[in-house]
C-alpha positions as CSV (number, residue, x, y, z in Angstrom):
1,X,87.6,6.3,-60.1
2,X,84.0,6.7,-59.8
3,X,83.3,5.0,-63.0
4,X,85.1,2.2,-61.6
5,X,83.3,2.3,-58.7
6,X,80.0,2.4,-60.0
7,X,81.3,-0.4,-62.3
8,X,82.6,-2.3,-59.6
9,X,79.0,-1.6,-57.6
10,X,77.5,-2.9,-60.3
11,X,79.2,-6.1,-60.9
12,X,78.7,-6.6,-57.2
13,X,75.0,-6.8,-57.3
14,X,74.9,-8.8,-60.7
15,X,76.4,-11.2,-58.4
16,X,74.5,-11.1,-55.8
17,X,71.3,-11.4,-57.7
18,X,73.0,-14.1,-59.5
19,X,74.1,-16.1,-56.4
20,X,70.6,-15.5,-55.0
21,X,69.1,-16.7,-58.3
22,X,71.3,-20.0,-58.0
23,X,70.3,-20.2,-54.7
24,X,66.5,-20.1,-55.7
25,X,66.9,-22.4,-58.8
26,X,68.5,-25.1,-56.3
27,X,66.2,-24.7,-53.6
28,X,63.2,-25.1,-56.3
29,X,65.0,-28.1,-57.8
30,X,65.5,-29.6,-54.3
31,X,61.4,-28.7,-53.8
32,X,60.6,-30.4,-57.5
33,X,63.0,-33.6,-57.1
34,X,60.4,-33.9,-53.7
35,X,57.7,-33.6,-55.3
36,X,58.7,-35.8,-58.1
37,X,59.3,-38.3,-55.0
38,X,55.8,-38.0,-53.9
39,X,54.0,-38.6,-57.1
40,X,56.2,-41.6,-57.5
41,X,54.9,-43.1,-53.8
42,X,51.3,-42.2,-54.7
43,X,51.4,-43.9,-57.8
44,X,52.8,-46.7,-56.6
45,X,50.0,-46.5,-53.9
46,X,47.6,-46.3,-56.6
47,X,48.8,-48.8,-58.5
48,X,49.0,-51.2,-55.5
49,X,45.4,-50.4,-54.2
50,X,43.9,-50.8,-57.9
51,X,45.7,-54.3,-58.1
52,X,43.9,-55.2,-54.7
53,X,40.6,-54.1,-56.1
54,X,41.0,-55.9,-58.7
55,X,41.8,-59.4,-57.1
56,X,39.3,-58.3,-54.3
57,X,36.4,-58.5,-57.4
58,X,37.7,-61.5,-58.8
59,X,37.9,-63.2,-55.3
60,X,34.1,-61.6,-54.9
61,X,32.9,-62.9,-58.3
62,X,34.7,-66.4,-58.0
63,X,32.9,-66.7,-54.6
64,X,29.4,-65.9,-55.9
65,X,30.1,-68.2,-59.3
66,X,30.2,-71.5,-57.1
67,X,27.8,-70.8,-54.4
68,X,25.6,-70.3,-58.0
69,X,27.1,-73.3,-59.3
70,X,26.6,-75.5,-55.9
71,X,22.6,-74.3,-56.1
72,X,22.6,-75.1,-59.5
73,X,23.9,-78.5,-58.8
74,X,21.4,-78.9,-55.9
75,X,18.4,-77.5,-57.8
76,X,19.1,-80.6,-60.7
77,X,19.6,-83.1,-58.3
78,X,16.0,-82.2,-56.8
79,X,14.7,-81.9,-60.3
80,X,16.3,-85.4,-61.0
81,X,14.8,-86.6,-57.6
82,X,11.7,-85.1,-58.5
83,X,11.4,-87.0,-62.1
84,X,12.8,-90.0,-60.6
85,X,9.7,-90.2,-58.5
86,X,7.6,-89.2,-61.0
87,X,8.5,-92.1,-63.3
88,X,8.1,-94.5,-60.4
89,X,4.4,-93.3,-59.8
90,X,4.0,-93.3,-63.8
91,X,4.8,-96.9,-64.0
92,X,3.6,-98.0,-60.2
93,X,0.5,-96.4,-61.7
94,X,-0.1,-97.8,-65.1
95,X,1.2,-100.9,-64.3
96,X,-1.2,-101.3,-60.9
97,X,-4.4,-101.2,-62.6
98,X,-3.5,-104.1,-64.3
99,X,-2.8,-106.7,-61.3
C-alpha cells in the first residue's frame, strides 16, 4: 500500500505542478496577447504621427515655395519696371538732343 501511496503522492503533485504550469502559461499568454495589443496601438500612433509630419513639411515647404514664388514675381516686375524706365530715359535722352 505504501507503494501505492507514494505513487498516488506522486501523481498528485505532477498535477499540481502541471495545473500550476497551465495556470502560468495562460496567465503569460493573457500578459503577451496585451502586450501584442500595445505595440499594435503604438504603431499605429507612430504611424499616424509620421503621416502628420509628413504633410506638416509638405504644407511647410508648399507655404515657403509661393511666398518665394510671389517675391520672385514681384522682384521681375520691378526689374521690368526698372528697364521700362530705363528705355524711356534711353530714348527721351537720345532723341532730346536732337530737337
Amino acid at each position: 500500500m505504501e507503494r501505492s501511496d507514494a505513487i498516488l503522492h506522486t501523481t498528485l503533485n505532477h498535477l499540481q505542478t502541471k495545473d500550476f504550469l497551465l495556470k502560468e502559461s495562460k496567465s503569460k499568454a493573457q500578459e503577451i496577447r496585451n502586450n501584442l495589443r500595445n505595440i499594435e496601438a503604438s504603431s499605429g500612433r507612430l504611424t499616424l504621427h509620421y503621416t502628420k509630419a509628413q504633410n506638416n513639411i509638405n504644407e511647410v515647404f508648399q507655404f515657403y515655395t509661393n511666398v518665394l514664388e510671389d517675391r520672385k514675381i514681384e522682384l521681375l516686375s520691378e526689374l521690368e519696371s526698372q528697364y521700362s524706365c530705363k528705355q524711356v530715359e534711353k530714348n527721351l535722352f537720345i532723341v532730346w538732343p536732337f530737337d
